[in-house]
C-alpha positions in Angstrom: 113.8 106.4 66.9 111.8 109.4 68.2 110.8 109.9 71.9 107.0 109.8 72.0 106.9 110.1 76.0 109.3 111.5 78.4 109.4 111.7 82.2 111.8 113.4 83.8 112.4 113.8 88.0 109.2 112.9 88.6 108.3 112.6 92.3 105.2 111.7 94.0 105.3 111.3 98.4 102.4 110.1 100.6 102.2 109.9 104.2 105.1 108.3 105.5 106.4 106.9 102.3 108.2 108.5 98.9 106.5 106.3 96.2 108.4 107.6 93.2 112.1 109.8 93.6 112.9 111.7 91.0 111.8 108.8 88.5 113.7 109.5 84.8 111.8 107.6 82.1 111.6 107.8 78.0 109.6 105.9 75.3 110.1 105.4 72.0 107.7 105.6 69.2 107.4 101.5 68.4 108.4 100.3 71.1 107.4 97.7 73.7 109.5 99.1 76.7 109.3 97.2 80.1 109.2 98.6 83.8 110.7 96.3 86.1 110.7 96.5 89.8 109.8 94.7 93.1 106.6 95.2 94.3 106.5 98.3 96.0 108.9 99.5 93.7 106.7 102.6 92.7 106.0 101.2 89.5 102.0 101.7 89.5 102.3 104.9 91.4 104.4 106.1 88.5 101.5 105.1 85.5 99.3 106.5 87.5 100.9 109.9 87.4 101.6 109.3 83.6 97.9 108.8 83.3 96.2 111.0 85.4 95.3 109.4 88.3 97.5 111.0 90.8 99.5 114.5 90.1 103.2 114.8 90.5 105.0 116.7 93.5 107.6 117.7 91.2 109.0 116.7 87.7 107.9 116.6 84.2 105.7 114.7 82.0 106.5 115.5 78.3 104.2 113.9 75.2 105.6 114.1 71.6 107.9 117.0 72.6 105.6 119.2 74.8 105.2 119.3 78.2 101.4 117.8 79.5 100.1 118.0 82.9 96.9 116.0 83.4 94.2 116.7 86.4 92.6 113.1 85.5 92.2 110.4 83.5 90.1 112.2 81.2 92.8 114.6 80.0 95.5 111.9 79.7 92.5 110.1 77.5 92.4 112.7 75.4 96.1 113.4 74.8 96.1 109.7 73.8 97.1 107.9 76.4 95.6 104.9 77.2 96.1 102.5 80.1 95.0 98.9 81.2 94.4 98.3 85.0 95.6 95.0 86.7 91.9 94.7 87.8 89.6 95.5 85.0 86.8 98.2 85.0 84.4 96.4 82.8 80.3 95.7 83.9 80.0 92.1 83.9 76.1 92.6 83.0 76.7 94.7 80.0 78.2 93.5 76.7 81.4 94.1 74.7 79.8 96.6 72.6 78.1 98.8 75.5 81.6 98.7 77.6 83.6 99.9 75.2 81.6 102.6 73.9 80.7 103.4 77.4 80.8 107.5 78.3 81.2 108.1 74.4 78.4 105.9 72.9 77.2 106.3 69.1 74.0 108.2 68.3 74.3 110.6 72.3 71.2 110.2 74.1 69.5 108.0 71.4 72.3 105.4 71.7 72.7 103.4 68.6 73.3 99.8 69.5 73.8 98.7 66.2 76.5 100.8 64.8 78.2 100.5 68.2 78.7 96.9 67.6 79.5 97.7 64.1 82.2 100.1 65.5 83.7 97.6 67.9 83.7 94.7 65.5 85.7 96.8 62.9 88.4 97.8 66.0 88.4 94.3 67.2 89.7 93.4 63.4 92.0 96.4 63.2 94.0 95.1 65.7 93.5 91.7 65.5 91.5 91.3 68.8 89.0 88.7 68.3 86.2 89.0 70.9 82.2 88.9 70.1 80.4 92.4 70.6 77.2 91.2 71.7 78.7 88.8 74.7 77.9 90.0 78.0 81.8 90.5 79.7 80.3 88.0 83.1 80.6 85.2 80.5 83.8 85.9 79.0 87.4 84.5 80.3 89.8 86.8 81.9 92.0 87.2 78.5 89.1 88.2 76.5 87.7 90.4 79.2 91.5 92.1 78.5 90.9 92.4 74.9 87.7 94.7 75.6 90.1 96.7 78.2 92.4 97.4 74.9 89.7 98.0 73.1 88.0 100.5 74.5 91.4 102.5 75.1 92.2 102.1 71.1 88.2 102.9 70.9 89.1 106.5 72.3 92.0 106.8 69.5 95.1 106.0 72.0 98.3 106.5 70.7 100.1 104.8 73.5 99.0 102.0 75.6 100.0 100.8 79.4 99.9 97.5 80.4 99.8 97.3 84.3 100.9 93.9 85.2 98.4 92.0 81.8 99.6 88.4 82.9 99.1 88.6 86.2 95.6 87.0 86.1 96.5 85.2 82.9 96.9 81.4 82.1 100.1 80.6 80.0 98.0 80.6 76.8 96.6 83.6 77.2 99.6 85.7 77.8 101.0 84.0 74.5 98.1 85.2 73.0 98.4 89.1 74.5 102.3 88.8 73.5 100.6 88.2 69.8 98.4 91.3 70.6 101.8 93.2 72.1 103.6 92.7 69.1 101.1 93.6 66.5 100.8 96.7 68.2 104.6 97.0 68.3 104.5 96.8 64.2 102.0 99.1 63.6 104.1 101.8 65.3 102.0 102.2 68.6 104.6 101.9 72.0 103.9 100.7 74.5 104.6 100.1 78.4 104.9 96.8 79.8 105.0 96.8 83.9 105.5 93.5 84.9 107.8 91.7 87.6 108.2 88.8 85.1 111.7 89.0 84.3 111.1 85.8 81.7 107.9 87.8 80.0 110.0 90.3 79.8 112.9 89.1 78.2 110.6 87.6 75.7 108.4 90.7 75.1 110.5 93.9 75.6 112.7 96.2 73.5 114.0 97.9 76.4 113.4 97.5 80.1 113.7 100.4 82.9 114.6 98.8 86.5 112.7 100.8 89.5 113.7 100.2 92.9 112.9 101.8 96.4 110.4 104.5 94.3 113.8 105.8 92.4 114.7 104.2 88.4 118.4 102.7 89.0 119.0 102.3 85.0 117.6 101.1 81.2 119.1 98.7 79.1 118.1 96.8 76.2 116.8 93.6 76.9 118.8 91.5 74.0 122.1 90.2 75.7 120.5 90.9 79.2 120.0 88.0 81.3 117.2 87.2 83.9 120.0 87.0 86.5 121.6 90.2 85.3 117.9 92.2 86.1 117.2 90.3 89.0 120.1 91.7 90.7 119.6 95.1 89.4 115.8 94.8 90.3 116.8 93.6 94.1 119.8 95.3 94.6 121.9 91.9 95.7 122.6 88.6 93.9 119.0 86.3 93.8 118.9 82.8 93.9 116.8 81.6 90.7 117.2 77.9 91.1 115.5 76.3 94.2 117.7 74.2 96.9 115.4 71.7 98.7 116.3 68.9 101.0 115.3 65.8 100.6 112.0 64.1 101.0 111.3 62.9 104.6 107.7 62.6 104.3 105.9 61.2 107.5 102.0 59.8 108.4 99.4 60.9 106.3 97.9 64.2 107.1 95.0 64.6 104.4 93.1 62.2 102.8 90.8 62.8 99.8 88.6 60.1 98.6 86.3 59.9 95.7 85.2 63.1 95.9 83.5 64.8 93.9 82.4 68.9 93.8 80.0 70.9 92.0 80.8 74.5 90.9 78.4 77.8 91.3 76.8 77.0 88.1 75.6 72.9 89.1 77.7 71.5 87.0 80.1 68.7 88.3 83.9 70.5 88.5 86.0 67.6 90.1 84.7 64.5 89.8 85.7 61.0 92.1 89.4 62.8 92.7 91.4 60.7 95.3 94.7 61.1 96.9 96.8 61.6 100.2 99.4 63.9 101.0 101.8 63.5 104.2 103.1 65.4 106.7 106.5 66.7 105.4 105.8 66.8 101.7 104.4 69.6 99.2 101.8 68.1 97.3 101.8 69.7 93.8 98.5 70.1 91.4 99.2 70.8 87.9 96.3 71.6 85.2 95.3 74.2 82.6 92.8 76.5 84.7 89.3 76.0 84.7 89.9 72.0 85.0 88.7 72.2 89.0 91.8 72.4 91.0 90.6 75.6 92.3 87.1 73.9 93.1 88.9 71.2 95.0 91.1 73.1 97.4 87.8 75.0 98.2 86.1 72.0 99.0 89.1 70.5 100.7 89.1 74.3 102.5 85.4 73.9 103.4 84.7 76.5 100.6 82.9 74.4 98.5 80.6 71.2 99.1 81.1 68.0 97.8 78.4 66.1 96.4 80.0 62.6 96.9 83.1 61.2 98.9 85.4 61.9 102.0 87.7 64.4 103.1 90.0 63.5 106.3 92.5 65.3 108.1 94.6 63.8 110.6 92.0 60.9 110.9 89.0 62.6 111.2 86.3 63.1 108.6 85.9 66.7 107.9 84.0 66.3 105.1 80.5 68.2 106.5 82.7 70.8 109.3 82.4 74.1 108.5 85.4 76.6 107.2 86.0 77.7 110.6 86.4 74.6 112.4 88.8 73.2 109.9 90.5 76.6 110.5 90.8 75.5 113.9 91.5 72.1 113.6 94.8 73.1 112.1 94.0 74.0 108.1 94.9 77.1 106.6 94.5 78.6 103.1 95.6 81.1 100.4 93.3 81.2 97.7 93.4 82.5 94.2 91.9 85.1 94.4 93.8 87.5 96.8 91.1 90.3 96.8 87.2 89.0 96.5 88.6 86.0 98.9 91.7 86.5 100.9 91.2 90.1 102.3 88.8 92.2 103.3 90.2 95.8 101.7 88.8 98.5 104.2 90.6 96.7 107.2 94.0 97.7 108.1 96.7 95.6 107.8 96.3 94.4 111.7 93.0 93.7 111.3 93.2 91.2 107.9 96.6 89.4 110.0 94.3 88.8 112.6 91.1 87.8 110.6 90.7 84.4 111.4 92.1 84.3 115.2 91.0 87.7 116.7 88.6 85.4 119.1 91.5 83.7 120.4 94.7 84.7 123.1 96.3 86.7 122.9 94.4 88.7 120.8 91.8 89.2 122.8 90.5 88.5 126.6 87.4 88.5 128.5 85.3 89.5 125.2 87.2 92.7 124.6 90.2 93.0 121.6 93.9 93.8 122.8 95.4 96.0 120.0 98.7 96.4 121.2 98.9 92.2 121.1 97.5 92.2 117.4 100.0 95.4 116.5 102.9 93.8 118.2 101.9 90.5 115.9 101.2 92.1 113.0 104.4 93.9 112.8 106.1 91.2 113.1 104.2 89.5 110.5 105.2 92.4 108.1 108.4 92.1 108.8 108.9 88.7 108.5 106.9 88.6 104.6 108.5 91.9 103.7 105.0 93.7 103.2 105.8 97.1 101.7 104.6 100.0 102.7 105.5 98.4 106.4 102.9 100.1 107.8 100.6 98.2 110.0 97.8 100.9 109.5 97.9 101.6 106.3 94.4 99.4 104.8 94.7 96.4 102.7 93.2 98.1 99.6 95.9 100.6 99.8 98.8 97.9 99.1 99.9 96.9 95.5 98.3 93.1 94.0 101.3 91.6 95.1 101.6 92.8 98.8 98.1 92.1 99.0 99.7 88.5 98.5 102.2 88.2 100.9 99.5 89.6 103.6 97.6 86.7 103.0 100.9 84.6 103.0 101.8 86.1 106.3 98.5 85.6 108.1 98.1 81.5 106.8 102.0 81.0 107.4 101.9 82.6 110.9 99.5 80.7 112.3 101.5 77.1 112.1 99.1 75.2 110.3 99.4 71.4 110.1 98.0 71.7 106.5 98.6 75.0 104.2 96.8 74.8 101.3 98.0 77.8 98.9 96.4 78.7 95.4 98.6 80.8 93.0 100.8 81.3 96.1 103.3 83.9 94.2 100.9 85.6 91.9 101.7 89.1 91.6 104.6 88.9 93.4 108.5 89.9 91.6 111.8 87.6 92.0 112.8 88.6 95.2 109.6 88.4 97.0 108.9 85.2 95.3 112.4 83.9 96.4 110.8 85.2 99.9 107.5 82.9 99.7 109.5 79.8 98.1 112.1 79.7 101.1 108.5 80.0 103.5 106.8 76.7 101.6 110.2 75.0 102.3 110.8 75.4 105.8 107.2 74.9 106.7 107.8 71.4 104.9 111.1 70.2 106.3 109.1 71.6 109.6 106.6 68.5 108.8 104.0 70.6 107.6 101.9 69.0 104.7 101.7 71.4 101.8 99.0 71.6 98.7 100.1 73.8 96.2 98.1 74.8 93.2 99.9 76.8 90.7 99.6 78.3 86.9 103.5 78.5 86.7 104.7 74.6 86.1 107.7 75.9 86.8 107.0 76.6 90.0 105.1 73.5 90.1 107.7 71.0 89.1 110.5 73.3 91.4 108.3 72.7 94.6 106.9 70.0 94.6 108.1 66.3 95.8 104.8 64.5 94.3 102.4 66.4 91.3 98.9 65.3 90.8 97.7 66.2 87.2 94.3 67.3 87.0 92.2 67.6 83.8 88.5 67.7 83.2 88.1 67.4 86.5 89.8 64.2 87.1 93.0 63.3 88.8 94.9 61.9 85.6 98.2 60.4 87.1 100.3 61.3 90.3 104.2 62.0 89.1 107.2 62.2 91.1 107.8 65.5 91.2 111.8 65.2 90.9 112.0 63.1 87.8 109.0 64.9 86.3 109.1 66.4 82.9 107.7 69.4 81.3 106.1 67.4 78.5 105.0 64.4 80.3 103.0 67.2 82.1 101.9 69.0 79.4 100.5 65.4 78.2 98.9 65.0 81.2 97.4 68.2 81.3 96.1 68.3 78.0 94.6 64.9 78.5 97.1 62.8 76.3 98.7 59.6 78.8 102.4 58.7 78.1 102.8 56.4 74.4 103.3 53.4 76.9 101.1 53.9 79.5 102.0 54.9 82.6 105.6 56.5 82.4 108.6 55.6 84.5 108.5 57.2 88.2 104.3 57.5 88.0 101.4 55.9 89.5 98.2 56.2 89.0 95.6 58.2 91.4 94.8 54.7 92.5 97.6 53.4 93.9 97.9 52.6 97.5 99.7 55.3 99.7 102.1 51.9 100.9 103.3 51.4 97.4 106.8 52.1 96.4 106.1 55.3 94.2 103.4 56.8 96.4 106.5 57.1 99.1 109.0 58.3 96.8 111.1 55.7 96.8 112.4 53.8 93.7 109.8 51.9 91.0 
């Protein structure tokens, strides 16, 4: 099979950090070949000089046997290259049809709406991309809001196509449905690049895989008799624990107490609706459901995010159903939520002013009115340390970082401040093998600490790993509580689909209802 792209000794430095060493690369026409690496690795650094975005210190590019050298995105558009951003670049107020054909539209200056949406609707069945060319992209779901970002590359005739971590805002049903995409485009001859820190995605969707590390590419093998363990080593550079060792339950008093409550989302409609449950000092309280069901709504109420319309919220005792964000800050509740960059960080700040964020009033961060940087350096540093934030550079600004150490910021600053509740939303979104080895061992010790944990997850596996008791949500309702030991991967899917057990309620269950002094509500035997 014929190389379509080559990259050889490619090297891109900036201030205080080599990004990509003398990074060796090739791509096959027909070919789905994956790039691997922890984040940090220099994987986006290194599609970014393939596409134009940043130019290379030293090495070569080469594209179907000649050498290229592109000043922007433009020219790498042109030579065929196409490229889909982790973060779209689509205007929610336009529709399918205008964004695609955006900077290139039919008819010039007398654009021609019509035969753009003809255009677009014969691509979209080309390559078997369903999406509607007269819907605006604000009311479209993240996966079809992807489809227009492969669209429009295909739009300007791309003969190769980069996929900068697709599944990373993805629910598990939409990535099946890109890996449908993936491999059409596979068979019709069109390679492609899959960067991704998934090492299960990518033994499911790769040809080939390249493993970066530390900025440099330590090797490529084929991905058929390769074995998750076998990359994660060669991704980390040491043997990673993939299975999860957790002590046993020792839950104490109840820390949280939701009742009844019910929460309406930005659009008036009701989201969670009469939701009741506790969860106790010591424990991690799992919440399991197909997105868009309203666990996100509800940890943003619990959080102070979000008001609820109807029933209580305590903590430790007292009703904090009407405080404000801050004070349940201070009362002792801290959050991650889902959405690392519109809520979790504020991207012009450096990286001592986001740890900070929430206590920069308080000692020893600040005295008499005025700020003491040194104190917030000295903490900050520590904090990146700790979370193994890469670049570690405490003044580099949050924007700057990679999606998933953008995460572990926001893990850093919630963990460090010793929270009695830590509510965390899609806490390893993002984030590759190692670091998410990193962020699982946190969760733990803060729980056999006696923290009380809420965790919100996409990834059941992570889910049913975590946590000692899983509340299903669906439709905005609390379906069943499961012990999370003896849970199953079907009698979640059940739940979370809406579908109760054959008989019931199934062995080592109870039902949202159940009083927090009943045998399964403390773990104990039914």
């Amino acid at each position: 099979m014929d190389a379509f792209l080559e990259v050889a000794g490619l090297t891109k430095a900036f201030p205080g950090v080599i990004a990509n060493d003398h990074v060796d690369l090739t791509l096959r026409q027909g070919e789905v070949h994956a790039i691997l690496g922890e984040n940090g690795a220099g994987k986006s650094t290194l599609m970014k000089l393939i596409y134009g975005l940043y130019q290379p210190d030293s090495g070569e590019i080469r594209l179907d046997g000649a050498p290229v050298h592109f000043n922007s995105p433009r020219d790498a558009i042109r030579a065929g290259i196409g490229m889909v951003h982790q973060h779209f670049m689509l205007i929610p107020a336009l529709t399918v049809a205008d964004n695609i054909v955006l900077g290139d539209e039919p008819g010039g200056f007398r654009y021609d709406r019509k035969e753009a949406i003809r255009r677009v609707r014969a691509l979209s069945e080309q390559y078997r991309l369903t999406v509607d060319p007269t819907a605006k992209i604000g009311s479209l779901t993240v996966g079809l809001q992807q489809r227009v970002e492969i669209l429009k590359a295909f739009y300007r005739e791309a003969k190769l196509l980069i996929l900068d971590e697709p599944t990373a805002l993805l629910t598990p049903q939409e990535t099946e449905e890109l890996f449908v995409v993936v491999r059409h485009l596979r068979d019709q001859g069109i390679p492609v690049l899959f960067i991704s820190h998934k090492l299960d995605e990518v033994r499911e969707i790769a040809d080939r895989v390249t493993v970066m590390r530390a900025g440099k590419t330590v090797g490529s093998v084929q991905v058929k008799g390769t074995t998750s363990q076998e990359l994660a080593n060669l991704m980390v550079g040491r043997d990673v624990v993939l299975r999860i060792d957790k002590q046993p339950l020792n839950a104490g008093a109840s820390v949280l107490d939701v009742e009844n409550v019910s929460v309406q989302g930005h659009d008036k409609h009701e989201r969670v609706k009469g939701v009741s449950f506790s969860v106790r000092a010591g424990e991690i309280f799992g919440i399991a459901g197909i997105d868009g069901n309203g666990q996100f709504e509800l940890v943003d109420a619990i959080a102070g995010l979000a008001k609820v319309v109807d029933g209580t919220v305590r903590f430790n005792g007292q009703n904090i159903t009407r405080l404000s964000p801050a004070k349940r800050t201070q009362s002792g509740i801290a959050y991650v939520p889902q959405d690392r960059q519109a809520d979790g960080l504020v991207l012009d700040f450096d990286l001592v002013e986001n740890t900070i964020l929430r206590d920069f009033r308080r000692k020893p961060f600040s005295s008499g009115g005025w700020l003491r940087a040194s104190a917030a350096r000295v903490y900050a540093e520590g904090l990146i340390k700790r979370f193994d934030v890469r670049p570690p550079n405490a003044s580099r600004k949050a924007g700057e970082l990679s999606g998933g150490n953008q995460q572990k910021v926001i893990l850093a600053r919630e963990v460090g401040r010793n929270p009695s509740l830590l509510i965390v939303a899609q806490p390893t979104r993002g984030l590759d093998v190692g670091a998410i080895e990193g962020i699982h061992r946190e969760l733990l010790k803060l729980r056999d600490s006696g923290k009380a944990i809420i965790l919100v997850s996409l990834e059941l596996d992570e889910i049913m790993s975590l946590s000692d008791r899983i509340g299903v949500i669906h439709d905005g309702k609390l379906l069943e509580i499961v012990d999370g030991p003896s849970a199953t991967r079907e009698q979640l899917g059940l739940l979370m689909t809406g579908i109760h057990p054959k008989d019931g309620v199934a062995v080592g269950t109870e039902t949202h209802s159940s009083s927090p002094s009943s045998p399964q509500e403390t773990g104990g035997p039914s």
